[in-house]
C-alpha positions as CSV (number, residue, x, y, z in Angstrom):
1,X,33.1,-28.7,55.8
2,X,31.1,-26.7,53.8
3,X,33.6,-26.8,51.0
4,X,32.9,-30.6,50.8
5,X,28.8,-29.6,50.7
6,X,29.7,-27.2,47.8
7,X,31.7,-29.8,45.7
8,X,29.3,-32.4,46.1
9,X,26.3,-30.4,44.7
10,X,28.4,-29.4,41.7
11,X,29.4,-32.9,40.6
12,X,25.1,-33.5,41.1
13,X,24.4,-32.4,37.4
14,X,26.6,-35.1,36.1
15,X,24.8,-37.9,37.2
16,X,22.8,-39.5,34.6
17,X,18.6,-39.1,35.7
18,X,19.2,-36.0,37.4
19,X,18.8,-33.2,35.2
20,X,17.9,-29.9,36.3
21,X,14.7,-27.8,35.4
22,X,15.2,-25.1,32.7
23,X,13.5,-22.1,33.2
24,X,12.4,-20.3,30.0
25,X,10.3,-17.6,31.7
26,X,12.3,-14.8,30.2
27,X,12.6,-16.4,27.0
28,X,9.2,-16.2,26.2
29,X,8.8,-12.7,27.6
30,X,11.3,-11.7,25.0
31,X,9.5,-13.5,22.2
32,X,6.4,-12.3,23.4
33,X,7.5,-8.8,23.1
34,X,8.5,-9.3,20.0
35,X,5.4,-10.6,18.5
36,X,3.1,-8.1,20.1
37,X,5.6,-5.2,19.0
38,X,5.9,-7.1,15.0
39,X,2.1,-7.3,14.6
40,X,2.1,-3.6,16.1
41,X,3.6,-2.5,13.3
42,X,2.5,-4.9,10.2
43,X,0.4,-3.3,7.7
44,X,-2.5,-5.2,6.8
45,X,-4.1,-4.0,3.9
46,X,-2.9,-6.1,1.7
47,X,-2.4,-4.1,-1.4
48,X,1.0,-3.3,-3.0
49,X,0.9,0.0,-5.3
50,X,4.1,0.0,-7.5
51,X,5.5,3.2,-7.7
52,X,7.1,4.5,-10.9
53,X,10.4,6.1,-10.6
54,X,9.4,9.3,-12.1
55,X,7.5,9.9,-9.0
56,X,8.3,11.8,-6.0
57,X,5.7,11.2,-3.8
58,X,5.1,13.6,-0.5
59,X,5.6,12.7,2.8
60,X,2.8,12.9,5.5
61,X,2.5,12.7,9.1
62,X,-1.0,11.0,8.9
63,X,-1.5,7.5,10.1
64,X,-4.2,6.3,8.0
65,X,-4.1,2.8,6.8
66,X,-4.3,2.6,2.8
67,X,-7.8,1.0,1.4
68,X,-8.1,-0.7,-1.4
69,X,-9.3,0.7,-4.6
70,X,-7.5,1.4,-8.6
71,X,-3.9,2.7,-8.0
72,X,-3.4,6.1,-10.4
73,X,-0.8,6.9,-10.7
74,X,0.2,10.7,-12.0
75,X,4.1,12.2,-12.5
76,X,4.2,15.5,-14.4
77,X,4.3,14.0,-17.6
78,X,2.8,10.8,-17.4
79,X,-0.4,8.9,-16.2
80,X,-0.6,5.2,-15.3
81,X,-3.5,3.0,-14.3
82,X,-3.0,0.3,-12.6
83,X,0.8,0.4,-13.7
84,X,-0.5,0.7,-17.3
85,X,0.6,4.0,-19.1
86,X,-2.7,5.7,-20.1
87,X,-1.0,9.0,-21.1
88,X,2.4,10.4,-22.1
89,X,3.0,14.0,-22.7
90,X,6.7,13.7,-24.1
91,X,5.7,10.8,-26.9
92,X,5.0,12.1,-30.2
93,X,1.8,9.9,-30.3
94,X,-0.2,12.2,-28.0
95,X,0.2,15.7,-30.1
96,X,-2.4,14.1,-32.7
97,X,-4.5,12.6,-30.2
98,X,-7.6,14.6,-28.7
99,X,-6.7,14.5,-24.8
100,X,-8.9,16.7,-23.0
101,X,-12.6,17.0,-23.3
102,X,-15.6,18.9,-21.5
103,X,-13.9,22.0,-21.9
104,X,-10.7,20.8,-20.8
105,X,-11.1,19.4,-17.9
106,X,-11.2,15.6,-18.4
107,X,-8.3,13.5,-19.4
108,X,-9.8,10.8,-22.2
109,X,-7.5,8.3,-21.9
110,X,-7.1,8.2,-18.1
111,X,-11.4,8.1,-18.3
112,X,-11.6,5.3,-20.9
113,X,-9.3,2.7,-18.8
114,X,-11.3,4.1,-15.9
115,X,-14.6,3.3,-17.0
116,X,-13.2,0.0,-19.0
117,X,-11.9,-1.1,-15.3
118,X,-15.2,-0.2,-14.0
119,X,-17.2,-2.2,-16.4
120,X,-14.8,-5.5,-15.9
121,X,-15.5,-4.8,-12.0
122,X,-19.0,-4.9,-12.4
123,X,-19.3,-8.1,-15.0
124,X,-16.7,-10.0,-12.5
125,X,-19.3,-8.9,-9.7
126,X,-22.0,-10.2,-11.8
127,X,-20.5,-13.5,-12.8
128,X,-19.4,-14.0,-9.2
129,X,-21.6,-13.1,-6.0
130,X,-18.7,-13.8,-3.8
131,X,-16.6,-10.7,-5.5
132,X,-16.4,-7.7,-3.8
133,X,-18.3,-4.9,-4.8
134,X,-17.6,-2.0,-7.2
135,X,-15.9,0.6,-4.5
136,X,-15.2,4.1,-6.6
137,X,-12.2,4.2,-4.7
138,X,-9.2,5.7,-6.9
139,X,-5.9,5.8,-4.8
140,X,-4.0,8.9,-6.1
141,X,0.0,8.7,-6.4
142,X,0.7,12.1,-6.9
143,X,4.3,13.6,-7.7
144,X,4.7,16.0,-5.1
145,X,5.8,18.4,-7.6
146,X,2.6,18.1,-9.7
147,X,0.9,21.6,-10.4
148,X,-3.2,21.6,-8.8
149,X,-4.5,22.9,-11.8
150,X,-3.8,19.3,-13.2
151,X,-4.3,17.3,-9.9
152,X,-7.8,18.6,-10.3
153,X,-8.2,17.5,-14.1
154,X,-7.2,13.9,-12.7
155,X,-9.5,14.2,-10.0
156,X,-12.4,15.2,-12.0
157,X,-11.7,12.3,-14.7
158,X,-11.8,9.8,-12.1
159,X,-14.8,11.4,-10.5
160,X,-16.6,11.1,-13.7
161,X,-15.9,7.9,-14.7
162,X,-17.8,6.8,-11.3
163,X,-14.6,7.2,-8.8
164,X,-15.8,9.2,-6.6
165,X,-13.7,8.6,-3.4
166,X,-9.7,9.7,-3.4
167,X,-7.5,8.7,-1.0
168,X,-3.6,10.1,-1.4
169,X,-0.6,8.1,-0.9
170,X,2.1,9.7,0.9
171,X,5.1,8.7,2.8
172,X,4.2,8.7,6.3
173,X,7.2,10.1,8.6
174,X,7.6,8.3,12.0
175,X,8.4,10.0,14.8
């Protein structure tokens, strides 16, 4: 007898205006796991450096978001601003070039694209009321094989061409 109950309620879902209820409870747990875990882990600053092959750049355990600010960019023969090449040792165009002044411890080209990129910030700012402001940020993308004696030529150019604040890229390592 209760064989015939049990084959009766299995032919049930096969009669037309009798569907059953689905129950997506654990679907949307899932997906909501997913989202909070994806938005977790997106990085919202919004600004792309690109990094030049030549560089080697150190990894970290800090967890510091990036800011924005003018990407430098420094190997240990080459400078780039803004993924423009301000200075290259190995060229034969910078041994007749004057490249250090103030006793040797700013970089002129690297401080003439500075302060030219700080001047264009400033009329955009003036032109515009909406534009953000000048920051004097300068994000440094250091080889990690760079000698400090010329880290702190690069950091003294951008100091005096008004870039006063220097945050470091690095790899961060997750553990």
């Amino acid at each position: 007898m209760s064989r015939n109950r049990s084959i009766r309620k299995r032919n049930r879902h096969n009669i037309p205006g009798n569907e059953g209820e689905l129950n997506i409870t654990s679907l949307l747990d899932i997906l909501s796991f997913l989202l909070i875990s994806l938005l977790a882990n997106y990085n919202y600053s919004g600004q792309l450096v690109n990094i030049p092959g030549e560089i080697k750049i150190p990894n970290s355990t800090s967890i510091e978001s990036q800011k924005s600010g003018i990407a430098v960019q420094a190997s240990t023969h080459k400078i780039w601003v803004e993924d423009k090449l301000v200075l290259d040792l190995t060229s034969s165009d910078s041994v007749n070039k004057i490249l250090y002044d103030e006793g040797g411890r700013r970089i002129v080209p690297l401080y003439a694209e500075l302060v030219k990129i700080k001047d264009e910030i400033k009329a955009i700012k003036m032109q515009v009321d909406k534009a953000n402001d000048f920051s004097g940020r300068a994000n440094l993308v250091v080889d990690e094989k760079m000698k400090y004696d010329d880290l702190r030529k690069i950091m003294y150019t951008c100091a005096s061409a008004g870039f006063k604040e220097f945050k470091f890229l690095v790899l961060s390592e997750i553990k």
